[in-house]
C-alpha positions in Angstrom: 0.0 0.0 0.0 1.2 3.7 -0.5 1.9 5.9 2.7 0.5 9.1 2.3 3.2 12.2 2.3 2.8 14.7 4.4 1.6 18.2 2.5 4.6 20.0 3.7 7.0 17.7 1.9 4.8 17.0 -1.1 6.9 17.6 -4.0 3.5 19.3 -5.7 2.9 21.0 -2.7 6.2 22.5 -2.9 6.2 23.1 -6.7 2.9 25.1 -5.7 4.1 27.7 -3.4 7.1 28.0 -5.5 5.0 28.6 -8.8 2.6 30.9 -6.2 5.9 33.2 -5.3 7.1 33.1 -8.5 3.8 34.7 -9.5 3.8 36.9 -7.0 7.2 38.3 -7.5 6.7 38.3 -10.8 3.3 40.8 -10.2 5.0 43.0 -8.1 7.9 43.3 -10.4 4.9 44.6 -13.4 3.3 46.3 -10.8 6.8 48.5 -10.3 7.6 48.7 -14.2 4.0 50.1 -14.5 4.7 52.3 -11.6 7.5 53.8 -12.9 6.7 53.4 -16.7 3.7 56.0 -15.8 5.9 58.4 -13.8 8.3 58.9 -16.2 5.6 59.6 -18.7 4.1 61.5 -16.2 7.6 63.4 -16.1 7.5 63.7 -19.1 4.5 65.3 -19.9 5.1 67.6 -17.2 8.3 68.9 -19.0 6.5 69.0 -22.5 3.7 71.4 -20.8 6.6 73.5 -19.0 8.1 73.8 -22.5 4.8 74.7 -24.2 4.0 77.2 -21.3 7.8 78.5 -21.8 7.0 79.1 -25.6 3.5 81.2 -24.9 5.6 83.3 -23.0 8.5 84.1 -25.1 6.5 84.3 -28.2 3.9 86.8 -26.6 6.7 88.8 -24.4 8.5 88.9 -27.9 5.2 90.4 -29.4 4.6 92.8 -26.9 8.0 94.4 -27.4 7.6 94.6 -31.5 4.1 96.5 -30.9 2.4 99.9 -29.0 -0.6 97.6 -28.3 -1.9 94.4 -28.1 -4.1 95.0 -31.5 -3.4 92.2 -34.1 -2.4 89.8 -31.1 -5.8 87.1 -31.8 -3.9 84.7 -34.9 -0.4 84.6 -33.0 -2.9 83.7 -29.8 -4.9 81.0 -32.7 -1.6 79.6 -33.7 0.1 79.0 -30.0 -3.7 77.3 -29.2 -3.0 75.1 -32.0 0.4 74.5 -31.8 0.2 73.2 -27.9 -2.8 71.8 -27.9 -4.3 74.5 -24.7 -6.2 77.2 -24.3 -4.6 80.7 -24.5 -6.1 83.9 -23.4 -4.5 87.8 -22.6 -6.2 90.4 -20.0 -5.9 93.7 -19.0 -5.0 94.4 -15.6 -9.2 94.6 -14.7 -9.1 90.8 -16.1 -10.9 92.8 -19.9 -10.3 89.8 -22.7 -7.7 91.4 -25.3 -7.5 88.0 -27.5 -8.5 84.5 -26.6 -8.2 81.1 -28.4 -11.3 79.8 -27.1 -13.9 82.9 -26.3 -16.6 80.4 -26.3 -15.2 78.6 -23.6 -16.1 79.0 -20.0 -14.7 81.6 -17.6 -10.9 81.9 -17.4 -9.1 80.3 -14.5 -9.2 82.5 -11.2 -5.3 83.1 -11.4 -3.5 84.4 -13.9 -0.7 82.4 -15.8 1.5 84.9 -15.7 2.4 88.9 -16.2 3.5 89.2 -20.0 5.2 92.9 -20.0 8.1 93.1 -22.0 9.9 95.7 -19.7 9.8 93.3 -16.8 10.0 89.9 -18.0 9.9 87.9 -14.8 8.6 84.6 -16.1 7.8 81.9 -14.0 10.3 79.7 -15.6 12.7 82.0 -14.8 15.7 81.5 -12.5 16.4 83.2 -9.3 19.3 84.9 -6.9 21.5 86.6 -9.4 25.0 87.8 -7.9 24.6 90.7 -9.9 21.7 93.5 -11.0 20.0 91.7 -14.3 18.3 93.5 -16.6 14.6 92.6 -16.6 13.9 94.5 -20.2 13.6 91.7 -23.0 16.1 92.3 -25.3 13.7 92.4 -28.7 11.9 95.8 -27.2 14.4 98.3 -29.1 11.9 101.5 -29.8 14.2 104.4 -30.1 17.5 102.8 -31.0 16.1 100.9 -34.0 18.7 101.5 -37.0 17.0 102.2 -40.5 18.5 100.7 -43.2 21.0 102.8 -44.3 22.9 103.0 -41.1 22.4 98.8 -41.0 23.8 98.7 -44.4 26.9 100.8 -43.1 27.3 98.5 -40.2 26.7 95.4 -42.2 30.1 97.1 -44.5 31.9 97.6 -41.5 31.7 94.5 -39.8 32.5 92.3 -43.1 35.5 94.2 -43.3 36.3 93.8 -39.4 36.1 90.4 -40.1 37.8 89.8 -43.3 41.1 91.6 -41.2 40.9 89.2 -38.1 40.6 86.1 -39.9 43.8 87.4 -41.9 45.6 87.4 -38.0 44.4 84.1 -37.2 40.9 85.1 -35.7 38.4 83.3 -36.0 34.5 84.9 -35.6 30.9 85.6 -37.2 28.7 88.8 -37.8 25.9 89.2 -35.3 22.8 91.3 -36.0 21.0 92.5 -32.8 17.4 93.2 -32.9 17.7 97.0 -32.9 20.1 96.2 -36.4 23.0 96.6 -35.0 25.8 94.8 -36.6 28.2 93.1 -34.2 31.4 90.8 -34.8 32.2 88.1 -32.5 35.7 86.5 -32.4 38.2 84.0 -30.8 40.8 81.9 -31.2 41.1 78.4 -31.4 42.1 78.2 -27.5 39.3 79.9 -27.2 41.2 83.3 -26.4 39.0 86.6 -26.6 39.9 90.1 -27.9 39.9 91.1 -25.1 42.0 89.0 -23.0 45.0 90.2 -26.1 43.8 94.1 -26.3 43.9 93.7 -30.2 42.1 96.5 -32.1 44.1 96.4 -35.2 41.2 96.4 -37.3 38.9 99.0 -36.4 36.5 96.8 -33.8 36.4 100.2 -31.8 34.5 102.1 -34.5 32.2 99.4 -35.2 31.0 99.9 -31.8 31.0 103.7 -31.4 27.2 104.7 -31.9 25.4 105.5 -34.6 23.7 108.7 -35.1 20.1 107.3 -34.2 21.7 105.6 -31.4 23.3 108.4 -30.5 20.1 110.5 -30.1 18.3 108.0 -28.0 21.6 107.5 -25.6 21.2 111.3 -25.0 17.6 111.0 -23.7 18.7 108.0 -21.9 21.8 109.5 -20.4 19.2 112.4 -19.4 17.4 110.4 -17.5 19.8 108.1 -16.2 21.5 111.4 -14.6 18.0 112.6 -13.2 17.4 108.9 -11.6 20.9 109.3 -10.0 20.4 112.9 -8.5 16.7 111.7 -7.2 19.0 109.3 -5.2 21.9 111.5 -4.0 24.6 109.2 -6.1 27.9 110.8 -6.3 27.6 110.0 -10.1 24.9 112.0 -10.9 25.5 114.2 -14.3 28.8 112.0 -15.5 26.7 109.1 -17.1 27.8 108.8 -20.5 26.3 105.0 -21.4 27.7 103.6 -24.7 26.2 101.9 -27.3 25.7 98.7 -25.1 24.0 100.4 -21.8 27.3 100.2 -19.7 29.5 102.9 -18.7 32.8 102.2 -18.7 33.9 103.6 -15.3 31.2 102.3 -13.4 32.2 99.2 -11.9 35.1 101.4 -10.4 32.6 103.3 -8.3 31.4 99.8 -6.6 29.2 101.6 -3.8 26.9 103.0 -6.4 27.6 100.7 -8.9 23.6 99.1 -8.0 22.3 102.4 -7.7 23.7 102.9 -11.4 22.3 99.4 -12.9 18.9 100.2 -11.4 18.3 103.7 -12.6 20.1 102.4 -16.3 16.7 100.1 -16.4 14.2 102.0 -15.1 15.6 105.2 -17.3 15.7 102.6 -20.6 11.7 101.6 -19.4 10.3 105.2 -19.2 12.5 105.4 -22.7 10.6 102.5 -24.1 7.4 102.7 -22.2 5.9 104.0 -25.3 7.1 101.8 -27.7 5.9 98.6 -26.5 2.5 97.2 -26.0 1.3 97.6 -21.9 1.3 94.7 -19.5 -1.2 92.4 -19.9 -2.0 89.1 -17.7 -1.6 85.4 -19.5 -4.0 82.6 -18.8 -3.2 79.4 -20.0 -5.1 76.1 -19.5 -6.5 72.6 -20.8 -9.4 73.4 -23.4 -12.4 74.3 -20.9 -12.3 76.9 -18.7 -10.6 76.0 -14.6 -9.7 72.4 -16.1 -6.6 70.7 -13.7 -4.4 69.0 -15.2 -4.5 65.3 -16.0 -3.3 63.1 -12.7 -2.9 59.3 -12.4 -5.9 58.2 -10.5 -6.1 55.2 -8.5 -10.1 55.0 -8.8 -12.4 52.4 -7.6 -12.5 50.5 -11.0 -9.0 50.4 -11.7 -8.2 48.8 -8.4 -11.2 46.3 -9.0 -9.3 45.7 -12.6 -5.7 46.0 -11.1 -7.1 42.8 -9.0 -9.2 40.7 -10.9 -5.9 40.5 -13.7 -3.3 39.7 -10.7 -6.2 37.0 -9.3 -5.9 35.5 -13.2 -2.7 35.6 -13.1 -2.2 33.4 -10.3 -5.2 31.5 -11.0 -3.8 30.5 -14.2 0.3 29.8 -12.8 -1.6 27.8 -10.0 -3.5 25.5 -12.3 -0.5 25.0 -14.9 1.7 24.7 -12.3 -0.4 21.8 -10.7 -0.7 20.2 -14.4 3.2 20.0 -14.5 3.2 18.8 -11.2 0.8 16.2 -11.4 2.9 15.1 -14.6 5.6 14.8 -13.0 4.8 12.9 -9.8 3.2 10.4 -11.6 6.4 8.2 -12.9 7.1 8.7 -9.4 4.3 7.2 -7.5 4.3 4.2 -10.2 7.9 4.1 -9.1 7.0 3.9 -5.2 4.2 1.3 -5.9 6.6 -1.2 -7.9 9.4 -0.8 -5.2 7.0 -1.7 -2.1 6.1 -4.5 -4.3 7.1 -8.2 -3.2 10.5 -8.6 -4.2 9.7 -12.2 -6.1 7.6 -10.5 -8.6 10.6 -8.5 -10.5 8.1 -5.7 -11.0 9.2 -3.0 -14.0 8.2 0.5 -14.5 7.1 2.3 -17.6 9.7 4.7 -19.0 7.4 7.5 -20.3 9.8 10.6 -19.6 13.1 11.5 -20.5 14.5 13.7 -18.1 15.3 13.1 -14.5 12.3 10.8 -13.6 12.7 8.6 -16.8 16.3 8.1 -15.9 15.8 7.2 -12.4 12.8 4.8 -13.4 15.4 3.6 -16.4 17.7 2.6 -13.0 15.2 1.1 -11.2 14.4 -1.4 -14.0 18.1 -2.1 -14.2 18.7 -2.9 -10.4 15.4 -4.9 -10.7 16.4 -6.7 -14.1 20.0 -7.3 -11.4 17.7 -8.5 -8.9 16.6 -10.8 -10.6 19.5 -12.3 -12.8 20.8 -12.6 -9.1 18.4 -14.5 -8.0 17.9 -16.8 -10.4 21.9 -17.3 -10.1 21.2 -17.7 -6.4 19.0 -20.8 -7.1 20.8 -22.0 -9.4 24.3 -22.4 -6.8 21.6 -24.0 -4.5 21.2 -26.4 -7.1 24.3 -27.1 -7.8 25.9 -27.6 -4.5 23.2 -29.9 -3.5 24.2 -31.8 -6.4 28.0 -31.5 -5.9 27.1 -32.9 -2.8 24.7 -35.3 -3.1 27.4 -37.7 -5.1 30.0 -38.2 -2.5 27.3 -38.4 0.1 25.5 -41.2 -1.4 28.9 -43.2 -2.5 29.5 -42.9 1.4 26.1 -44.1 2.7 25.8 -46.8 0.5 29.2 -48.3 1.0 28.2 -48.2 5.0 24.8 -49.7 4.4 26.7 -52.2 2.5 29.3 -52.6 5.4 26.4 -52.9 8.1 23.9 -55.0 6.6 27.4 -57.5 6.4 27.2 -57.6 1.9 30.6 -56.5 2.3 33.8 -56.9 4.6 35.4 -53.0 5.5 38.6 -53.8 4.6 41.0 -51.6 3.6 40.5 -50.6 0.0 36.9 -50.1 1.5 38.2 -47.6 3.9 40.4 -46.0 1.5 37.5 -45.6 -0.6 35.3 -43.6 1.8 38.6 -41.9 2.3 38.5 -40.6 -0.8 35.1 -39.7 -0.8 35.4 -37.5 2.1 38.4 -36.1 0.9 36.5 -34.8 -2.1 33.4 -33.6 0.5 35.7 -31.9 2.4 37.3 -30.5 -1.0 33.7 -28.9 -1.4 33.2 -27.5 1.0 36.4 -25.8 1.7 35.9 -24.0 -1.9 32.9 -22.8 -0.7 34.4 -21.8 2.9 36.4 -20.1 0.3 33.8 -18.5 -1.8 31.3 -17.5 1.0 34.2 -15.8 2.7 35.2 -13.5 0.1 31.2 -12.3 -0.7 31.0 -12.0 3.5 34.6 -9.9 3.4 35.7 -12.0 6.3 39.1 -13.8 4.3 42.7 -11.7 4.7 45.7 -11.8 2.6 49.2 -11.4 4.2 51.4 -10.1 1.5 55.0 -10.6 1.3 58.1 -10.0 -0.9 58.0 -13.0 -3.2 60.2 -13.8 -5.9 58.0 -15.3 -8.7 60.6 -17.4 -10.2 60.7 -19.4 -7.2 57.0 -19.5 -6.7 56.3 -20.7 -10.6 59.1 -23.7 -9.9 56.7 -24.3 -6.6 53.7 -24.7 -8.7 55.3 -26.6 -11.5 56.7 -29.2 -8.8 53.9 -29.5 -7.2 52.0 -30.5 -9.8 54.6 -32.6 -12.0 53.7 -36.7 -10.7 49.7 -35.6 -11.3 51.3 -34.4 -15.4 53.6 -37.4 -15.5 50.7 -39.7 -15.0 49.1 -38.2 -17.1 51.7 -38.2 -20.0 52.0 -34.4 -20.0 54.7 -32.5 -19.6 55.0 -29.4 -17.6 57.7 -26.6 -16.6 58.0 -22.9 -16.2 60.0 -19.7 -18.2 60.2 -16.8 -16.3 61.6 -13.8 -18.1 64.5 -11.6 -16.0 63.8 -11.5 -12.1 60.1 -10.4 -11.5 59.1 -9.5 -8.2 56.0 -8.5 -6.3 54.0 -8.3 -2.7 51.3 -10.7 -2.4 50.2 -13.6 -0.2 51.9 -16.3 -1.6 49.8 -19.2 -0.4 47.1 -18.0 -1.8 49.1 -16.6 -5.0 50.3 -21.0 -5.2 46.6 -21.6 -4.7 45.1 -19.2 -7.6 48.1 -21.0 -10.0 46.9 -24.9 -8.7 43.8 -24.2 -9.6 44.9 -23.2 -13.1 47.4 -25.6 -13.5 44.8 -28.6 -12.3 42.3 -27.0 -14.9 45.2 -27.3 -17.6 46.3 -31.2 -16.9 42.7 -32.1 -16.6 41.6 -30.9 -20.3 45.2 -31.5 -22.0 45.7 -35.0 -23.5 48.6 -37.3 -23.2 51.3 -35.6 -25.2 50.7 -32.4 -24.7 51.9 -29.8 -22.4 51.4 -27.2 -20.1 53.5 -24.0 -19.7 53.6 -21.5 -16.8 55.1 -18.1 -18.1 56.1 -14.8 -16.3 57.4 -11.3 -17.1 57.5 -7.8 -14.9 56.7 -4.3 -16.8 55.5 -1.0 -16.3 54.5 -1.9 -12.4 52.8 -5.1 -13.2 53.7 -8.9 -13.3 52.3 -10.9 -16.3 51.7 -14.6 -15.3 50.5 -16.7 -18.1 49.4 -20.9 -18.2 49.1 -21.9 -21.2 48.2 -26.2 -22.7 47.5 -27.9 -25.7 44.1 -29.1 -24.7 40.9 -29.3 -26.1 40.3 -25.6 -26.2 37.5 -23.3 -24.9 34.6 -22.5 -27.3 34.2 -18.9 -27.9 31.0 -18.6 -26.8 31.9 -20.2 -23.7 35.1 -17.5 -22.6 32.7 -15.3 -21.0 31.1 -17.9 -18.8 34.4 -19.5 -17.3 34.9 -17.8 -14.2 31.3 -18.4 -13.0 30.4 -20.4 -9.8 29.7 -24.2 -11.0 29.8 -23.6 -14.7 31.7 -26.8 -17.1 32.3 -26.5 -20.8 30.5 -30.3 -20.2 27.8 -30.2 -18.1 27.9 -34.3 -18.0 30.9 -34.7 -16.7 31.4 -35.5 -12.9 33.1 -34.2 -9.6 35.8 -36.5 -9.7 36.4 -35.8 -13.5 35.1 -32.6 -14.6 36.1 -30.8 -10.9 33.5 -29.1 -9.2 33.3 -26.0 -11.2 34.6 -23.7 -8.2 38.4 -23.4 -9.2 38.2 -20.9 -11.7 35.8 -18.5 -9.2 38.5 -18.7 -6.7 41.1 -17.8 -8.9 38.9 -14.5 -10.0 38.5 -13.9 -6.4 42.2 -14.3 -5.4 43.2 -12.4 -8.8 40.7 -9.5 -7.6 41.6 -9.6 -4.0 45.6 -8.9 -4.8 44.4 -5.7 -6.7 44.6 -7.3 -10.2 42.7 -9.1 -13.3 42.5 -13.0 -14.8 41.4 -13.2 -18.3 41.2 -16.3 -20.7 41.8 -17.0 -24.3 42.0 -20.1 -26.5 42.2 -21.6 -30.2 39.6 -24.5 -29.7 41.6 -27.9 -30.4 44.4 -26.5 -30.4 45.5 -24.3 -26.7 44.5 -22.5 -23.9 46.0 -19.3 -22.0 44.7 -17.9 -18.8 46.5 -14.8 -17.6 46.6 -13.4 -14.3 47.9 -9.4 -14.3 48.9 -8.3 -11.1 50.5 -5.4 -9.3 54.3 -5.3 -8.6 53.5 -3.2 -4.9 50.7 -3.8 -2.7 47.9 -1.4 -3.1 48.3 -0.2 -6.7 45.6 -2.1 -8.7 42.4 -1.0 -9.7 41.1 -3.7 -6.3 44.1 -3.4 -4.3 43.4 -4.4 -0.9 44.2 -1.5 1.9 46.4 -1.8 4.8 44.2 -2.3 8.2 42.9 -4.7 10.7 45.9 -7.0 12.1 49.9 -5.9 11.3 51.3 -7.3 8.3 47.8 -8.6 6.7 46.3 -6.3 3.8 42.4 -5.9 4.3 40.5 -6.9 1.5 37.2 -5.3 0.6 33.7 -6.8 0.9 33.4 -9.3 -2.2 37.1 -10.3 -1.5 39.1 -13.4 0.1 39.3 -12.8 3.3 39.7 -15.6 6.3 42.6 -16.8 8.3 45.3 -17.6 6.9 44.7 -21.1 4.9 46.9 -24.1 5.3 49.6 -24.5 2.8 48.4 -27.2 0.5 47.8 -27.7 -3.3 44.4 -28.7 -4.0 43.8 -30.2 -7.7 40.9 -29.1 -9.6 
């Protein structure tokens, strides 16, 4: 049965609050790009009015000081409507309509814009806190000191030829008309170096800026007045103001106590000049189309917060239920996953790879470790099987022989006794292979490594086993190459090569022979045994290290072996850190050859020093036990 996950670790509950905070962040983070997308537009509106407002006012302030009176005014009041987009509209000072752009409209806003006079032209655009007395006059209200076009045409003469000379000394500048007509030149060097910072006037700038004769006349009346303003206010400098052509007067700043008094009675003097000359002050109104309409605002209102909400409750409505979608997707290769793994383990059961990404692969695993499972399991039977049959033989030639014996059929002499000898013998053989076995899958067998000289050790083998070849008309001896030398337990090393050796005589007919072979190299031994027996069939090589397997499955214990000795030499190959492998020509020979490492510790399954000095730990799955009795078991 399933066991139910708690909500707080539910992978969709968690795939849920994470889609739900995604959503959330990713509201908020709209919610702030709208925020400040509108502001800036906001902003930006806000300048674009402040410019339009700034361009009523110049334009009008400019008109004002062109004309005597505010007659004429109505298109150039049309064409600033137009051009903005708002409502324009001038007053008297009683609030008396001289020209609006919308005289059908309603009332005029309760405050005026601002004051458009173009003899004080405070706008409220305007900076403020000068260090210094600035004139307030606008610049285009000339009246008096307008040139006609003669003296313009002598100016215009005057200044090309000014020009023409300071270009020839390296000057570089451009003729400026003023809106009285006046013809100026303005020069500099490429450093950016002024005339005045070199005192050059090699080319006549100072009688291009002496006045003219109508300039002249008007600087009289001005000077006039100037002097009159100055005596009014007991200034030490009244009646020796002579201004030049530009309103200054070039000893002024040296009389810095009066030097204010001066500037101020220059501009109100130049205002009673041009009083007549420009139209009177009149107030500006300037608003949206409709009389008293405020400008536009971002409003929160009722129905845009109901709207604002019902779009972020979609929003999350929607993540939610594809987010759930996904989820449920995903889980469930997961819980068809949990359900086959809480299945009985003898029914092998297999999951449906559907998915390719994480889920797939880990289902793809699970089928492997099962399709394991079970190949082990059926190998696991199939051992039973096969040591209750290794068993069963000698066990049966023993009981029956002491039925025999105790029902009196036969007298237990000695060839009788000899006989169950034997037959124990080959019991005990057995089970000691499987002692063997058993302890290297339980990790319980240790090896005790020492110096050995493999010469020796192949002459060992080879001695050992040379009455067993001579009866059986095979010959047998050993070619070692140099002086190869490694560390490893050599009783079990003169076990794994028995058990190859006994393999060898056993399959190689009288005449033949078997050879054991050796050679060091590049921190490795080689050690080969090699007949001229029946062969291996090719499709047999892979299967020759497995528990119980024969190339004859007829043949018996006492002359096929028991089908351990080849598993034991795996094990013991394995457990000193190095490799057995197999190859043969079938009729014709046989190698097997065991590659192992010249120091302790430097193969792929080297064992690791530990547990009891001098032994080398193997791992789990290696021979590991006391250590065994020196004896040469044939196989």
């Amino acid at each position: 049965m399933g066991r139910n996950v708690p909500l707080r670790k539910s992978l969709l509950a968690r795939l849920l609050v994470t889609s739900v905070l995604i959503a959330v962040c990713s509201i908020v983070a709209t919610a702030w790009l709208a925020v400040q997308t509108t502001t800036r537009a906001i902003q930006q509106e806000q300048g674009q009015i402040l410019s339009d407002d700034a361009k009523i006012h110049d334009t009008l302030t400019g008109w004002a000081a062109g004309h005597r009176d505010w007659s004429g005014v109505q298109p150039v009041i049309e064409r600033l409507a137009r051009v903005t987009g708002r409502r324009v509209a001038l007053t008297d000072q009683d609030r008396h309509v001289l020209a609006d752009s919308a005289p059908k409209a309603p009332g005029l806003p309760p405050r005026a814009f601002a004051v458009i006079d173009a003899l004080r032209s405070d706008t409220p655009l305007q900076g403020q806190g000068a260090s210094e007395p600035v004139s307030r006059i606008d610049p285009r209200a000339v009246g008096p000191y307008l040139l006609p076009a003669a003296e313009r045409a002598e100016l215009a003469r005057v200044a090309g030829k000014v020009l023409a000379c300071l270009r020839d000394e390296g000057w570089q500048g451009k003729v400026v008309d003023s809106p009285s007509g006046r013809t100026t030149v303005q020069v500099a060097r490429e450093d950016q170096t002024t005339l005045d910072a070199y005192g050059f006037d090699d080319c006549g700038l100072a009688d291009l800026s002496r006045p003219t004769v109508t300039e002249q006349r008007a600087l009289t009346g001005l000077d006039t007045l100037v002097n009159a303003c100055l005596t009014r206010q007991r200034s030490v400098l009244a009646g020796y103001v002579t201004l030049s052509a530009d309103f200054t007067w070039a000893k002024g700043r040296k009389m810095a106590p009066d030097f204010r008094t001066l500037q101020e009675c220059i501009d109100a003097g130049r205002r009673e000049q041009l009083r007549t000359f420009v139209a009177p002050a009149a107030q500006l109104f300037v608003s949206d189309t409709g009389a008293g309409a405020s400008p536009p605002r971002f409003d929160l209102s009722r129905a845009n917060t109901t709207r604002i909400a019902g779009v972020t409750g979609l929003v999350l409505l929607l993540t939610v239920t594809v987010t759930a979608l996904i989820a449920t997707r995903l889980v469930r290769p997961l819980r068809a996953l949990t359900d086959a793994a809480q299945q009985p383990t003898e029914q092998h059961t297999r999951v449906p790879v559907t998915t390719g990404d994480e889920t797939g692969i880990l289902a793809q695993a699970f089928n492997d470790l099962s399709e394991r499972r079970e190949r082990t399991e059926t190998q696991r039977k199939a051992m039973v099987s096969d040591i209750a049959h290794e068993l069963r033989t000698p066990l049966t030639n023993i009981r029956g022989w002491l039925e025999v014996a105790k029902d009196g059929i036969v007298v237990p002499d000695q060839r009788l006794l000899s006989s169950l000898h034997d037959e124990a013998l080959l019991l005990q053989h057995i089970i000691d292979d499987l002692q063997d076995l058993a302890s290297a899958d339980a990790g319980t067998l240790r090896l005790h490594p020492e110096p050995v000289r493999l010469g020796d050790l192949l002459d060992q083998v080879a001695d050992a086993n040379r009455a067993h070849a001579r009866a059986a008309g095979v010959s047998i001896g050993s070619d070692v190459r140099g002086d190869p030398r490694l560390s490893a337990d050599p009783v079990r090393l003169r076990q794994a090569l028995g058990n190859l050796v006994s393999n060898a005589l056993r399959h190689t007919p009288a005449g033949g022979s078997v050879r054991l072979r050796a050679h060091g190299g590049d921190g490795t031994v080689t050690i080969e045994v090699a007949d001229t027996g029946s062969g291996i069939a090719p499709e047999d090589l892979p299967d020759v290290f497995d528990r119980f397997w024969r190339a004859e499955r007829s043949r018996s214990r006492r002359t096929g072996g028991s089908g351990l000795g080849l598993a034991i030499v795996r094990q013991l190959a394995q457990a000193h850190g190095g490799t057995v492998a197999a190859r043969s020509v079938p009729g014709e020979s046989t190698v097997f050859t065991l590659r192992l490492p010249s120091q302790p510790g430097t193969g792929a399954g080297a064992a690791s020093a530990g547990g009891v000095a001098g032994d080398a730990a193997v791992p789990r799955g290696r021979l590991r036990r006391g250590r065994p009795r020196d004896r040469h078991r044939g196989h």
